[in-house]
C-alpha positions in Angstrom: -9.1 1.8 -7.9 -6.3 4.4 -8.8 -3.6 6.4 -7.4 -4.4 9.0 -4.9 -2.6 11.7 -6.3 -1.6 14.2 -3.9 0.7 15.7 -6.4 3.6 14.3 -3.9 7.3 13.7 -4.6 6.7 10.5 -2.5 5.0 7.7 -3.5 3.7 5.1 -0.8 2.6 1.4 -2.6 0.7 -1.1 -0.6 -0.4 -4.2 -1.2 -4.2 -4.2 -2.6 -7.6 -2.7 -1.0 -9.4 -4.4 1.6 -12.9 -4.1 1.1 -14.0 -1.0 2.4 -11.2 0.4 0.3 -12.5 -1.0 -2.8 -16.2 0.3 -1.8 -14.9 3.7 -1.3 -12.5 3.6 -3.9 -9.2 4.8 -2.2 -6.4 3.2 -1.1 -5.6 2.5 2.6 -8.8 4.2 3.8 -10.7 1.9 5.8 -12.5 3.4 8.8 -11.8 0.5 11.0 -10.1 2.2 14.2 -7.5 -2.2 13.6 -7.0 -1.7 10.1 -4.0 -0.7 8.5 -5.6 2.6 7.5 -5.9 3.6 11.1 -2.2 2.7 11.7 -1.2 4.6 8.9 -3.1 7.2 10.1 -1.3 7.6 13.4 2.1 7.1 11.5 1.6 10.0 10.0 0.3 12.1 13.3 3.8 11.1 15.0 5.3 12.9 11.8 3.3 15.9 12.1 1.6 14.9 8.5 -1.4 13.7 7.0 -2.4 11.4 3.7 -2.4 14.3 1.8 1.5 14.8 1.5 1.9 11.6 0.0 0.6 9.8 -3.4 -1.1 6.7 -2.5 -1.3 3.6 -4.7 -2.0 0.1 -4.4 0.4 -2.8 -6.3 -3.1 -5.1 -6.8 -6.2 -2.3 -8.0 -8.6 -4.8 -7.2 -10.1 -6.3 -3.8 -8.5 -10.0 -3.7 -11.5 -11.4 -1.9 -11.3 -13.5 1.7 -8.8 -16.0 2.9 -11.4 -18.8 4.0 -14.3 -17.0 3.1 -15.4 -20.0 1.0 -16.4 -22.2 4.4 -17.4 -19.1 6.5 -13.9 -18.5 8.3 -13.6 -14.5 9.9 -10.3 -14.7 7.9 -7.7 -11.9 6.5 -7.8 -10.7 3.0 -6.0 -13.5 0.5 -2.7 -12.9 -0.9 -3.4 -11.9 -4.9 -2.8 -14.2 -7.2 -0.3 -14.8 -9.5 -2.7 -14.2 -12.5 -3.8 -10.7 -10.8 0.0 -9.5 -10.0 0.3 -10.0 -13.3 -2.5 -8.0 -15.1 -2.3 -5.5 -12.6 1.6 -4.6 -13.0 0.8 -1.8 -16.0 -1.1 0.1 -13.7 1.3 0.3 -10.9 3.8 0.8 -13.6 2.5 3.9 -14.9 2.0 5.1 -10.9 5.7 4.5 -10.4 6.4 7.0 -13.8 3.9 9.3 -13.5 6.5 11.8 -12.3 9.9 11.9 -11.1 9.6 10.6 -7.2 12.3 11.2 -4.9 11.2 8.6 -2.7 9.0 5.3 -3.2 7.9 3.6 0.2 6.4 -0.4 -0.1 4.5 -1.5 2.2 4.6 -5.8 2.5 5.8 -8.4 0.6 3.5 -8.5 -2.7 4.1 -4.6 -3.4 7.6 -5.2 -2.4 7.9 -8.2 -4.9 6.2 -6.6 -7.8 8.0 -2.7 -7.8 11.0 -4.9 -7.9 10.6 -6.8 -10.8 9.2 -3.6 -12.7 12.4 -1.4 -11.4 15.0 -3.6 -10.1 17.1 -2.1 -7.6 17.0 1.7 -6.7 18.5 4.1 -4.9 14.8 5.7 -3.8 13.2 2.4 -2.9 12.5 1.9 0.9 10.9 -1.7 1.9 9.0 -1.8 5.3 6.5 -4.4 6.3 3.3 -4.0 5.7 1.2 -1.7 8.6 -0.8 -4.9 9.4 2.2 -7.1 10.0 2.7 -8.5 13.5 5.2 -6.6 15.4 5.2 -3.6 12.9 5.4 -0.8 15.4 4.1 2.9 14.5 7.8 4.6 14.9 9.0 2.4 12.4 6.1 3.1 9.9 6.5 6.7 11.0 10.2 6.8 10.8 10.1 5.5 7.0 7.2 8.2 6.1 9.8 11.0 7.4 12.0 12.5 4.6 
């Protein structure tokens, strides 16, 4: 899976596909009225904005599979491993540089921890939890989509 590119001067990174992201092959798009994507999507409704403002990527390309799918738990997606974060840093390297962005939004802790270690600290860097976190409201998500 690659960058949406909305040819935006923001960049929002998130985590890694869920699975109907990886079947339809864009990030954070997941028709599920719980998922993340429809959170997003109402995040950027409060701002008066849609997807297609921003450029979309995920830190992980890949689908990382189930937590506890291996003994038939409903479960959440796994956290990537180490192996993956890894061998999937080029790509969200060259989605960081593919032009001059005024503003990079991360969504959750593994996007947060990998744009870190590939740009260290700067001044166009916001962190906010990821849309699926417990307790992550909308106005927050919706107040760090707002430029």
């Amino acid at each position: 899976m690659r960058m949406e590119d909305n040819g935006s001067d923001t960049l929002l990174v998130f985590q890694s596909p869920g699975i109907e992201e990886w079947k339809r092959g864009h990030p954070i798009s997941s028709p599920s009225p719980r998922s993340a994507a429809a959170k997003m999507a109402k995040a950027f409704e409060l701002i008066g904005s849609d997807r297609g403002q921003f450029n979309i990527t995920n830190a992980v390309q890949c689908f990382p599979g189930k937590r506890g799918a291996e003994v038939g738990l409903n479960s959440r997606d796994r956290s990537p491993p180490a192996e993956v974060l890894v061998a999937c840093s080029k790509w969200l390297k060259t989605d960081i540089h593919k032009r001059s962005y005024k503003r990079i939004v991360v969504f959750g802790r593994v996007a947060e921890k990998m744009v870190r270690k590939l740009i260290g600290m700067d001044s166009r860097l916001l962190y906010v939890p990821h849309p699926s976190a417990r307790g992550v409201s909308l106005a927050r998500l919706a107040a760090a989509l707002k430029k």
